[in-house]
Rosetta silent file (secondary structure, phi, psi, omega in degrees, C-alpha in Angstrom):
SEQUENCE: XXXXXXXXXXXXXXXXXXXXXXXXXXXXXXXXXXXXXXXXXXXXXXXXXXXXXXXXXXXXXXXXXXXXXXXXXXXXXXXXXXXXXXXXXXXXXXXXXXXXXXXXXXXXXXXXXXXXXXXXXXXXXXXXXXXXXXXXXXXXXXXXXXXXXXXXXXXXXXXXXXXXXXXXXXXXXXXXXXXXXXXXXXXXXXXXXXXXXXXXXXXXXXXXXXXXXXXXXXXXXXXXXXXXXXXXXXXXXXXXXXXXXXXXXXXXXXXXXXXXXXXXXXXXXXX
SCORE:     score description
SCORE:     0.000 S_00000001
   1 L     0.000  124.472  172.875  101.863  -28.246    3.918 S_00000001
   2 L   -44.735  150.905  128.222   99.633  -25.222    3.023 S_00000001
   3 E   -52.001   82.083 -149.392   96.773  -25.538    0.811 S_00000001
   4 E   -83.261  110.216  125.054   96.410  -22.985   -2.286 S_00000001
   5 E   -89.197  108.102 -154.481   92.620  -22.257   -3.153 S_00000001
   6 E   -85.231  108.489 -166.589   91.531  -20.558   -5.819 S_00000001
   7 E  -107.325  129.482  171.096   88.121  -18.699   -5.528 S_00000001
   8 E  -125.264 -154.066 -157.304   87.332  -17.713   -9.822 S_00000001
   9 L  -173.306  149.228  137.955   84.760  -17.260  -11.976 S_00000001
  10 L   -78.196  -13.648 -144.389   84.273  -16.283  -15.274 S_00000001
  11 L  -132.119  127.266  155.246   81.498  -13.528  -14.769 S_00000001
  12 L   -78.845  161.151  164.027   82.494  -10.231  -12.498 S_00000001
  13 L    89.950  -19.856 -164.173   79.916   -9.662  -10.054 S_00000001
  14 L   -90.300   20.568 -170.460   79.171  -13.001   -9.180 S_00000001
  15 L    70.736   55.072  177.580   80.352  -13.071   -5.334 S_00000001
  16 H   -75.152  -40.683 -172.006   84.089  -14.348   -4.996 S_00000001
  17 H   -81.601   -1.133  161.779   85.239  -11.858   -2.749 S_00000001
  18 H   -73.058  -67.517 -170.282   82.236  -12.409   -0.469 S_00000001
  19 H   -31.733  -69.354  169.856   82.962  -16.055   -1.024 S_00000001
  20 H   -22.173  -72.315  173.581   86.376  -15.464   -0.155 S_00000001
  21 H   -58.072  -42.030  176.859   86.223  -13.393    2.796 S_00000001
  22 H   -69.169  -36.913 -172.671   83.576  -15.761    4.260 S_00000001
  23 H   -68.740  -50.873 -171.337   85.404  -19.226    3.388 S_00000001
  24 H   -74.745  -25.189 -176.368   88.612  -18.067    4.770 S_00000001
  25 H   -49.108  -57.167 -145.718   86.992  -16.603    7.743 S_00000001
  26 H   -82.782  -19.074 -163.513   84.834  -19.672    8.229 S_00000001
  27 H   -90.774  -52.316  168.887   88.336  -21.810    7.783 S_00000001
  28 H   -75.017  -21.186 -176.319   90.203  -19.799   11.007 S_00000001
  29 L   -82.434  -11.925  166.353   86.929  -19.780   13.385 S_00000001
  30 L   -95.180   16.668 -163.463   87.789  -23.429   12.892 S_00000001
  31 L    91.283  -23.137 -172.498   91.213  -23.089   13.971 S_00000001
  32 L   -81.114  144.101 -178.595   92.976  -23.242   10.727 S_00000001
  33 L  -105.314  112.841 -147.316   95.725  -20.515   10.165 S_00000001
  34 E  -115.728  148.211 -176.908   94.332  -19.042    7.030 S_00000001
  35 E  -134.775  110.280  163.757   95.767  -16.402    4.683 S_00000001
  36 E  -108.176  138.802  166.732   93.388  -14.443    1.923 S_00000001
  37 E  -101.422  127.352 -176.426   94.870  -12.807   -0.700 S_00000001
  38 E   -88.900  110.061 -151.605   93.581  -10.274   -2.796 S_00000001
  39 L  -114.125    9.333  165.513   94.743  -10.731   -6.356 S_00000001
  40 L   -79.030   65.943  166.263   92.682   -7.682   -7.907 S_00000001
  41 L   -68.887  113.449  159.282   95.096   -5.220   -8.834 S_00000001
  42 L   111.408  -11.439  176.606   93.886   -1.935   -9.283 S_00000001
  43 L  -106.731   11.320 -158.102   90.285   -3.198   -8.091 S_00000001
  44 L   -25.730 -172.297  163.620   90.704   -4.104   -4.661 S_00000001
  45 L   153.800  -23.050  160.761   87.753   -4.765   -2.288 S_00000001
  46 H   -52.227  -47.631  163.587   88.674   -7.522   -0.032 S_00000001
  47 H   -52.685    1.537  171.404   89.766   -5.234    2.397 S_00000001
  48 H   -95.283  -54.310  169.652   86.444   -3.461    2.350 S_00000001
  49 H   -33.123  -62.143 -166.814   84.791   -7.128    3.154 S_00000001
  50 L   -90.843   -2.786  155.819   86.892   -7.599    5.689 S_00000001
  51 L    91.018   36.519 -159.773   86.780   -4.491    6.961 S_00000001
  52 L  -126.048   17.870 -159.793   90.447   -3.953    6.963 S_00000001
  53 H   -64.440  -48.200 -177.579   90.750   -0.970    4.494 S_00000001
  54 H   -85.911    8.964  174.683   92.635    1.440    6.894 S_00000001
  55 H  -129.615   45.298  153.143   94.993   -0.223    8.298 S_00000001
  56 L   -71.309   48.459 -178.418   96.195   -1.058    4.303 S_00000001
  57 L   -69.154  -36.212  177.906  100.104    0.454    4.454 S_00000001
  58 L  -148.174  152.436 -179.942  101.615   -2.364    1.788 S_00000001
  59 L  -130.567 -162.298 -168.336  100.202   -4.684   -0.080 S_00000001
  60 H   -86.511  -27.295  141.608  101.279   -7.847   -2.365 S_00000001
  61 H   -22.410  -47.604  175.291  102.536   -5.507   -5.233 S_00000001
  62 H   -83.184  -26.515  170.676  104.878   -4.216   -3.003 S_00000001
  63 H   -77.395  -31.048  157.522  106.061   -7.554   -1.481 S_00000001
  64 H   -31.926  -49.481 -168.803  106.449   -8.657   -4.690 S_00000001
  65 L  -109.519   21.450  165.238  108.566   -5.988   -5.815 S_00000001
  66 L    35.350   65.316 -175.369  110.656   -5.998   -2.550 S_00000001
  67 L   -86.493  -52.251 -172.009  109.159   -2.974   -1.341 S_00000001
  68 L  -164.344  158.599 -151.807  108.404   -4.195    1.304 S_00000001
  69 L   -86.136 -171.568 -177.015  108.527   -7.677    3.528 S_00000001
  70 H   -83.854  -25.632  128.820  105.228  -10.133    3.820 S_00000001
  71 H    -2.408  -60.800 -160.397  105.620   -9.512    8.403 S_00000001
  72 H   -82.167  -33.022 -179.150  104.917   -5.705    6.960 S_00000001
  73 H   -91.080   -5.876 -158.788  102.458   -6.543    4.805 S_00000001
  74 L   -86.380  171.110 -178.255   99.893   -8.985    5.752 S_00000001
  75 E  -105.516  133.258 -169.994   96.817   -7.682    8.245 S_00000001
  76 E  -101.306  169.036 -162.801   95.847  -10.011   10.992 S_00000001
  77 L  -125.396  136.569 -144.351   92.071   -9.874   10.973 S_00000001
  78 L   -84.120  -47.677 -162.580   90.120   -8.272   14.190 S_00000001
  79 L   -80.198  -26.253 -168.107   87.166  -11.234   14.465 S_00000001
  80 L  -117.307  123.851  172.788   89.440  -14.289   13.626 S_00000001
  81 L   -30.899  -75.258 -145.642   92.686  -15.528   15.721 S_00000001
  82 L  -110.385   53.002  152.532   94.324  -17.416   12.719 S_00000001
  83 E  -153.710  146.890 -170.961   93.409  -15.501    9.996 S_00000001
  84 E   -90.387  151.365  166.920   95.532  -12.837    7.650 S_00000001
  85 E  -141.821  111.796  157.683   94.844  -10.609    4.727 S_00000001
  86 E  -115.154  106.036 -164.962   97.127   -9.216    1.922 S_00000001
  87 L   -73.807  156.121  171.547   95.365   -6.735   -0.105 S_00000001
  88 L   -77.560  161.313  176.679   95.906   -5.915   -3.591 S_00000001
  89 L   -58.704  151.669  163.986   97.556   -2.830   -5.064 S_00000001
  90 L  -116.666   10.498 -165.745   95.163   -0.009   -6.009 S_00000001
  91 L  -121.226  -11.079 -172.488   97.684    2.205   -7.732 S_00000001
  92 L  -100.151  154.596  158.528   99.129   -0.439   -9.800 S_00000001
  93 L   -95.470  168.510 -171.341   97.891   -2.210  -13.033 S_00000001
  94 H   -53.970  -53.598  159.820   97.646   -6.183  -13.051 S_00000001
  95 H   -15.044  -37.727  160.513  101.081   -6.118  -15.162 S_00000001
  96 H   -99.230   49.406  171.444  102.644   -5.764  -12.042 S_00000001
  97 L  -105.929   89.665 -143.094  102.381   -9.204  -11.163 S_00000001
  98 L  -119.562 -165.666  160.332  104.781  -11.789  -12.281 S_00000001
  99 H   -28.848  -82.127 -165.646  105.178  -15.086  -11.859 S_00000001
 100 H   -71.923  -47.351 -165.581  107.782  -15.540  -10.198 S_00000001
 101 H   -57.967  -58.147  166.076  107.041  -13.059   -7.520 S_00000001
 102 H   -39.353  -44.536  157.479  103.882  -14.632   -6.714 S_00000001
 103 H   -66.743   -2.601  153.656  105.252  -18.191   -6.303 S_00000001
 104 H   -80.691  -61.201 -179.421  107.699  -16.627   -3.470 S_00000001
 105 H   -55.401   -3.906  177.076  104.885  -15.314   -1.641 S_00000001
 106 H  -111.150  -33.191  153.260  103.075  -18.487   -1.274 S_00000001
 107 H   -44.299  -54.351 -161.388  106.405  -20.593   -0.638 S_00000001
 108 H   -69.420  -61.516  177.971  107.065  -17.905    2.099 S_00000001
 109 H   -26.541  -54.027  169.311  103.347  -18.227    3.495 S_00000001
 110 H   -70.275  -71.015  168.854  103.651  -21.936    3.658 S_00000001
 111 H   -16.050  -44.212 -173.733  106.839  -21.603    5.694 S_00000001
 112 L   -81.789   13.897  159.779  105.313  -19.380    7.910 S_00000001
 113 L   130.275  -32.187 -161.072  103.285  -22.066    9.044 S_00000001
 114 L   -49.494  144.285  174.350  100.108  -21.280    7.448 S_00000001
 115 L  -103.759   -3.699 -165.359   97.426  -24.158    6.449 S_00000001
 116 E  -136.963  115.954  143.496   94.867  -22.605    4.104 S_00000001
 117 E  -118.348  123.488  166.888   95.986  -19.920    1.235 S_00000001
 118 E  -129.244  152.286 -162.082   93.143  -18.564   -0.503 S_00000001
 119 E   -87.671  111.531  178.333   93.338  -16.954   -3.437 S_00000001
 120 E  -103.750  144.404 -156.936   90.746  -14.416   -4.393 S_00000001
 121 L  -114.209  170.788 -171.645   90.822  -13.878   -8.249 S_00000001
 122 L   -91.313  158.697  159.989   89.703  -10.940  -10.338 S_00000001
 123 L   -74.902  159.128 -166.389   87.012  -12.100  -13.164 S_00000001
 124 L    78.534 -125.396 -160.915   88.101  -13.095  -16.274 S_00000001
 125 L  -158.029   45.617  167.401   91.435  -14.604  -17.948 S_00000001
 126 L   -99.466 -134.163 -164.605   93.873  -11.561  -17.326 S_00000001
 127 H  -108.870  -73.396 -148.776   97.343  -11.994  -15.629 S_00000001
 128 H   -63.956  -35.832  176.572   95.860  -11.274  -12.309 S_00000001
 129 H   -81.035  -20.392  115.766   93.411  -14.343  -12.447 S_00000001
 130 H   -32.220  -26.397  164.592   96.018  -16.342  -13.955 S_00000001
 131 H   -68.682  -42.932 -165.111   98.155  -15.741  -11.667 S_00000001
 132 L   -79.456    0.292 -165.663   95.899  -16.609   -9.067 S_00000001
 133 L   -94.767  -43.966 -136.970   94.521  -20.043  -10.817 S_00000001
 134 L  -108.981   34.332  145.056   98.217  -21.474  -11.582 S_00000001
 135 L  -118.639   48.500 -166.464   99.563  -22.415   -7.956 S_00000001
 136 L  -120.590  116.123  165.559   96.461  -23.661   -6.896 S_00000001
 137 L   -57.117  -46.789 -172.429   95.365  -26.618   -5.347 S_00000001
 138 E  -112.822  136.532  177.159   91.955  -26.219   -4.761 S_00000001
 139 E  -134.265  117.588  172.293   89.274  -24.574   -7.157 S_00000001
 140 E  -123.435  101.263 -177.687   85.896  -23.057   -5.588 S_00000001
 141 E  -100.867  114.697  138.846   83.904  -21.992   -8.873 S_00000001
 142 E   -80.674  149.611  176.724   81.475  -19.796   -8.312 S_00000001
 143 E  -146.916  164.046 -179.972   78.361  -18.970  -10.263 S_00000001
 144 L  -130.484  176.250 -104.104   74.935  -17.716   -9.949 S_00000001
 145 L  -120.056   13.366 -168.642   72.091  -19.186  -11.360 S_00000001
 146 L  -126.133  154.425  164.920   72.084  -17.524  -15.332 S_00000001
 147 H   -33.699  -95.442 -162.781   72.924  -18.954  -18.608 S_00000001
 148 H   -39.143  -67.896 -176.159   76.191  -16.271  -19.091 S_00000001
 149 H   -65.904  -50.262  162.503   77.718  -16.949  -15.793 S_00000001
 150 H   -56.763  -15.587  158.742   77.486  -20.604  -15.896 S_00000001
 151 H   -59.195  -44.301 -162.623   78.978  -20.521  -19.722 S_00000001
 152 H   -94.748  -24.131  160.745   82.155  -18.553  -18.362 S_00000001
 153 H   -69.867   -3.305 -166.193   82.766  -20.700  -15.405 S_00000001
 154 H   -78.908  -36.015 -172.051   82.731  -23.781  -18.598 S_00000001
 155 H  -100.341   -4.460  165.706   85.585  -21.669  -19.688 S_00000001
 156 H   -50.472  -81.181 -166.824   87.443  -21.279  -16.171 S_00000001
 157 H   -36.401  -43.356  166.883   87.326  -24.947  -16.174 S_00000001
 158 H   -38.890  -49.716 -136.844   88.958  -25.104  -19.516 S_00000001
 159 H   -87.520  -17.213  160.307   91.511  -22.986  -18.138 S_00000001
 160 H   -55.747  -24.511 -165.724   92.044  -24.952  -14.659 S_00000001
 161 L  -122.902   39.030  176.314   92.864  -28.207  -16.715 S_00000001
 162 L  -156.744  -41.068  179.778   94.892  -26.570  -19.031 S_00000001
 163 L  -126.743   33.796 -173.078   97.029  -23.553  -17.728 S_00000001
 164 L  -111.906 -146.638 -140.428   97.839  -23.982  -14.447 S_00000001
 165 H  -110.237  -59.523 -176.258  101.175  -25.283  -12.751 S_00000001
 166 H   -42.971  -44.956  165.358   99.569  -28.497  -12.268 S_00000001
 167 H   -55.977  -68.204 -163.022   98.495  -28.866  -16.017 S_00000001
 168 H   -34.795  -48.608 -166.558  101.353  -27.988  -17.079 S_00000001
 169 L  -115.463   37.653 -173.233  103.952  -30.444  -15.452 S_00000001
 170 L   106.896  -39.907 -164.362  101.428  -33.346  -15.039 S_00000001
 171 L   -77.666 -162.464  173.401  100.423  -33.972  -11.679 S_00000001
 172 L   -83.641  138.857 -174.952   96.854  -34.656  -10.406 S_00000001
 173 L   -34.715  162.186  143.932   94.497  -32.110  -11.473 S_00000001
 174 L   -32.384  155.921  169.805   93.143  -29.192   -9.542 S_00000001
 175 L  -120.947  102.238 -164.590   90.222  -30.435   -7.232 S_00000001
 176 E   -99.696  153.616 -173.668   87.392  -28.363   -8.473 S_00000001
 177 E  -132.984  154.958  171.682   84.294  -27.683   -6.052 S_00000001
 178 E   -84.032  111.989  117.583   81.148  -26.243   -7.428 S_00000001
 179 E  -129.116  146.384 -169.084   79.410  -23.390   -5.655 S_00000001
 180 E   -94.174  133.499 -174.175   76.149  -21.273   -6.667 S_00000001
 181 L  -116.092 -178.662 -172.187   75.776  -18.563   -5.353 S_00000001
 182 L    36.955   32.052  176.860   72.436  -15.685   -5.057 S_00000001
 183 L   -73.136  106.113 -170.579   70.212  -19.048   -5.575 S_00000001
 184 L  -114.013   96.369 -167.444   66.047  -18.320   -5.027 S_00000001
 185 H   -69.331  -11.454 -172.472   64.628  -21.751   -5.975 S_00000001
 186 H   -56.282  -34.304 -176.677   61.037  -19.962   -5.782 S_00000001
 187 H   -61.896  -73.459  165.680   62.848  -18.181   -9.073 S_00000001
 188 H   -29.589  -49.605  176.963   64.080  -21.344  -10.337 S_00000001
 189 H   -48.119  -53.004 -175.368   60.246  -23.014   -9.748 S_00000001
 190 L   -75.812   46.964 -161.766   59.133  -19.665  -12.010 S_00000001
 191 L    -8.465   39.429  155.862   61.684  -20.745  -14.643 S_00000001
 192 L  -132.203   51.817  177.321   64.185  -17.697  -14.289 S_00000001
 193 L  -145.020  154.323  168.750   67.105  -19.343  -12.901 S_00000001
 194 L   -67.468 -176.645  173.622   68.569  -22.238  -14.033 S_00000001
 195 L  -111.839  168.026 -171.731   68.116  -25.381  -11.518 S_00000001
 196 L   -68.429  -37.719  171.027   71.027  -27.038   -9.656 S_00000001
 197 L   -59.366  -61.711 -169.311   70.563  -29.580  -12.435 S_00000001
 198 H   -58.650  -13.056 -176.061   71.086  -27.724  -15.216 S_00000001
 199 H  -101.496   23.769  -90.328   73.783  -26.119  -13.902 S_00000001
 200 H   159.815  -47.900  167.745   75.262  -29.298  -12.649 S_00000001
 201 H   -94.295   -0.339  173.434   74.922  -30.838  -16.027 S_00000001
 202 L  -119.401    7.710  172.245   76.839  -28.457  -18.158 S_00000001
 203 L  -110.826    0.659 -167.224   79.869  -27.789  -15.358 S_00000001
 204 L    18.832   76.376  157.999   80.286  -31.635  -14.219 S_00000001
 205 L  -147.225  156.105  175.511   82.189  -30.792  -11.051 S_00000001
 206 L   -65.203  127.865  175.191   81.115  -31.547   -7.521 S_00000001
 207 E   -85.693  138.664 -160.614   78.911  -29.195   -5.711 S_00000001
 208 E  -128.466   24.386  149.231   80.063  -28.460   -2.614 S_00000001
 209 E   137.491  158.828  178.089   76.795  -25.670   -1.707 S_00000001
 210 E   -90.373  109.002 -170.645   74.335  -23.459   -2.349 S_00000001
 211 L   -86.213  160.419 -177.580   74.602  -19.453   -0.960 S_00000001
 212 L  -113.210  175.261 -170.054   70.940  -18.379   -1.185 S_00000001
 213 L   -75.877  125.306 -157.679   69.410  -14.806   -2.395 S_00000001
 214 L  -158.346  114.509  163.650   70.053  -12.885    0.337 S_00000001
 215 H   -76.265   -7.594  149.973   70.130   -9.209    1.735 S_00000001
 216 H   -62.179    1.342  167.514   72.260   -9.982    4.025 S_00000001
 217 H   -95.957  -52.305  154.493   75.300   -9.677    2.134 S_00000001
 218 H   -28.962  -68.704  160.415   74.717   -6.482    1.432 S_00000001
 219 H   -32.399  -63.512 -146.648   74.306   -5.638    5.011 S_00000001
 220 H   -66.316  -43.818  171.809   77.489   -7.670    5.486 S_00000001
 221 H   -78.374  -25.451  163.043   79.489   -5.615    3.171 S_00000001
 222 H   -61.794  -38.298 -164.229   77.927   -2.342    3.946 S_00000001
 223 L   -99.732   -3.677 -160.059   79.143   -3.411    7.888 S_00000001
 224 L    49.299   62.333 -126.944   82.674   -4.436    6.536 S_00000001
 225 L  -165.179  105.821  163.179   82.226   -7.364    8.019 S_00000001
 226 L   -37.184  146.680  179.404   82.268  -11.095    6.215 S_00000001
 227 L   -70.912  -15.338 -130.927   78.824  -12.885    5.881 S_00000001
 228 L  -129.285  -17.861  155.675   79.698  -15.552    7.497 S_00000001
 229 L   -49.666  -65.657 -167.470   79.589  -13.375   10.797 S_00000001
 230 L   -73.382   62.709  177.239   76.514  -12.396   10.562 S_00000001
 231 L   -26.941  126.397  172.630   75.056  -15.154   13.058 S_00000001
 232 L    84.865  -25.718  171.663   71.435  -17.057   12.273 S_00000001
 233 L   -90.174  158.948  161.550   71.162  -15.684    8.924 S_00000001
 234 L   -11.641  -56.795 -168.166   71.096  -17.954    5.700 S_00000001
 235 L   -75.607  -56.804  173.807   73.730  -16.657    3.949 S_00000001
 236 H   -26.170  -76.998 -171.193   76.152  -17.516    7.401 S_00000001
 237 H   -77.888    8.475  154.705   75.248  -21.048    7.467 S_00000001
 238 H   -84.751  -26.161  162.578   75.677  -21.812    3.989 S_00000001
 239 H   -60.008   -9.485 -165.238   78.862  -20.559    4.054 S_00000001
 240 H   -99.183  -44.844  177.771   79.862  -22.562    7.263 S_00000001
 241 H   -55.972  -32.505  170.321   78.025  -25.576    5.539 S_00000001
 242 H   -59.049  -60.154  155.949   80.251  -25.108    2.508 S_00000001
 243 H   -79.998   -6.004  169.962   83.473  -25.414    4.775 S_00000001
 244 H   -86.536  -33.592 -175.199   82.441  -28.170    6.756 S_00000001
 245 H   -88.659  -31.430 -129.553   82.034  -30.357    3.568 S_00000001
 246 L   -98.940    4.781  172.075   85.146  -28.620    1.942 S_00000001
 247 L  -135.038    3.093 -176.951   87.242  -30.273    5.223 S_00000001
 248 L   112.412  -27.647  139.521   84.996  -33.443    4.988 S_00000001
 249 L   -20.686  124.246  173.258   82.223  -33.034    6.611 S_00000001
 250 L   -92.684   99.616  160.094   79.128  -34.945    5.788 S_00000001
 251 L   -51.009   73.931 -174.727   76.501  -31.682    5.091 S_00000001
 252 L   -87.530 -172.325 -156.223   73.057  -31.778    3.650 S_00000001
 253 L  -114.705  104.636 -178.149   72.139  -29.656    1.262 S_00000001
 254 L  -111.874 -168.301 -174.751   70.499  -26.941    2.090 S_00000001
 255 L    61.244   38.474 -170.419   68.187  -23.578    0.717 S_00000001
 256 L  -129.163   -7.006 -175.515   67.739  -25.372   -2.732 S_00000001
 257 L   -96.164  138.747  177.775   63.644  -26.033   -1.824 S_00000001
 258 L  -105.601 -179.873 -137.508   61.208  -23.911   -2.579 S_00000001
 259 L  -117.835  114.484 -176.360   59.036  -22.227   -0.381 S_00000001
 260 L   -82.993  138.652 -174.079   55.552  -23.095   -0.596 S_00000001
 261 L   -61.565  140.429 -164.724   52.782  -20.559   -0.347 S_00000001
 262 L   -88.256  160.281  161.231   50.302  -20.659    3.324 S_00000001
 263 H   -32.216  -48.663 -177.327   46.734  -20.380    2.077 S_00000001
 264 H  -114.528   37.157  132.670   45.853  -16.937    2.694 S_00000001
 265 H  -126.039   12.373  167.374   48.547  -15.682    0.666 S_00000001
 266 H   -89.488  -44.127  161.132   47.585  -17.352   -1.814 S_00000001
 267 H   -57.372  -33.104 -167.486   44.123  -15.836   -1.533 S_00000001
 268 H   -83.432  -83.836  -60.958   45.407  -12.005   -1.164 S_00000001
 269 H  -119.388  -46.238 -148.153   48.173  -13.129   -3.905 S_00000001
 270 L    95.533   -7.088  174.231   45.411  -13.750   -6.365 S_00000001
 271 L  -102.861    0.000    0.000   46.596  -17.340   -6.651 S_00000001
């Protein structure tokens, strides 16, 4: 039976559809036949990530609105065997999203075999990130490392345990995973990031990793190209470490230490 995952947030900006694009990526290079969905209507950009933009004829607005089938719409993805993409509309507003249509596309997905759907959500609490929260198994809340964006993932969590399918009719909760993303504990040491604790003591949910401050995702996105690609850098293996615990994997946790200064740049430094 497929798997729904939900990557939110409350805070734009704070790197779901990198998250996305890397997680699902990182989910088919293991063999699993993985489907990401882009649930940003009218904003799209997974398909820039993955580096799929032009070969975008229909998207899940149009399967929805039986335009066109999900065979015509989804994109098989050039570095990974088992993994798919169905981009969002860019001509449409979020309104043209319903309900119902969405729970046929992920019934059909799981028919077609698939074992991983993940859902990348827009920021906030409109109908597209509702939509994409309230068949969802799986929750990977991201945040970075400030006061605002960990208050608005406090209110995702509200809204996972409150308005999702699963709320709704009962069963056991969502399975929420914690991860921080653009984290530079040298920053944190200099007190202007929170710490893993603090953020850790006002989301209670399990962390399941740390992405670190990193210009390689820029590069990554700039290459159209998932991070998670991009062999030997940081940002790569925390994302790989991140799906390795997220299937069970025992992980430790790394890029949370901070990086102590050598002597003679401490002398130059002034320090």
């Amino acid at each position: 039976m497929a798997r729904i995952i939900v990557v939110t947030s409350g805070k734009g900006g704070v790197g779901k559809t990198t998250t996305s694009a890397s997680f699902a990526s990182a989910l088919a290079l293991r063999g699993h036949k993985t489907c990401v969905i882009d649930f940003d209507v009218g904003l799209r950009n997974l398909d820039l990530i993955m580096g799929c933009e032009r070969r975008v004829v229909y998207d899940l607005v149009n399967v929805i609105h039986g335009e066109a089938t999900l065979n015509q719409a989804l994109i098989k993805d050039k570095n990974c065997e088992h993994l798919f993409v169905l981009a969002a509309s860019q001509t449409r507003d979020k309104e043209a999203l319903t309900k119902d249509g969405v729970e046929r596309v992920l019934t059909e997905l799981a028919g077609m075999g698939f074992d991983y759907i993940v859902c990348d959500s827009p920021a906030g609490i409109e109908t597209g990130a509702l939509l994409a929260m309230h068949f969802a198994d799986e929750a990977l809340v991201v945040t970075n490392p400030e006061v605002s964006s960990v208050r608005d993932s406090d209110r995702i969590l509200g809204m996972l345990s409150s308005k999702t399918r699963r709320a709704i009719e009962g069963k056991e909760p969502i399975k929420e995973h914690l991860l921080i993303t653009r984290y530079n504990p040298n920053r944190v040491d200099q007190g202007q990031m929170l710490s893993l604790e603090d953020i850790q003591d006002i989301l209670r949910i399990k962390l399941i990793g740390v992405v670190p401050e990193s210009e390689s995702v820029l590069q990554a996105s700039n290459q159209g190209t998932p991070a998670v690609h991009l062999k030997g850098t940081d940002v790569s293996e925390a994302y790989q470490d991140v799906v390795a615990r997220f299937l069970g994997e025992d992980r430790p946790l790394r890029f949370v230490d901070a990086q102590k200064q050598g002597f003679f740049k401490r002398l130059f430094s002034g320090r």
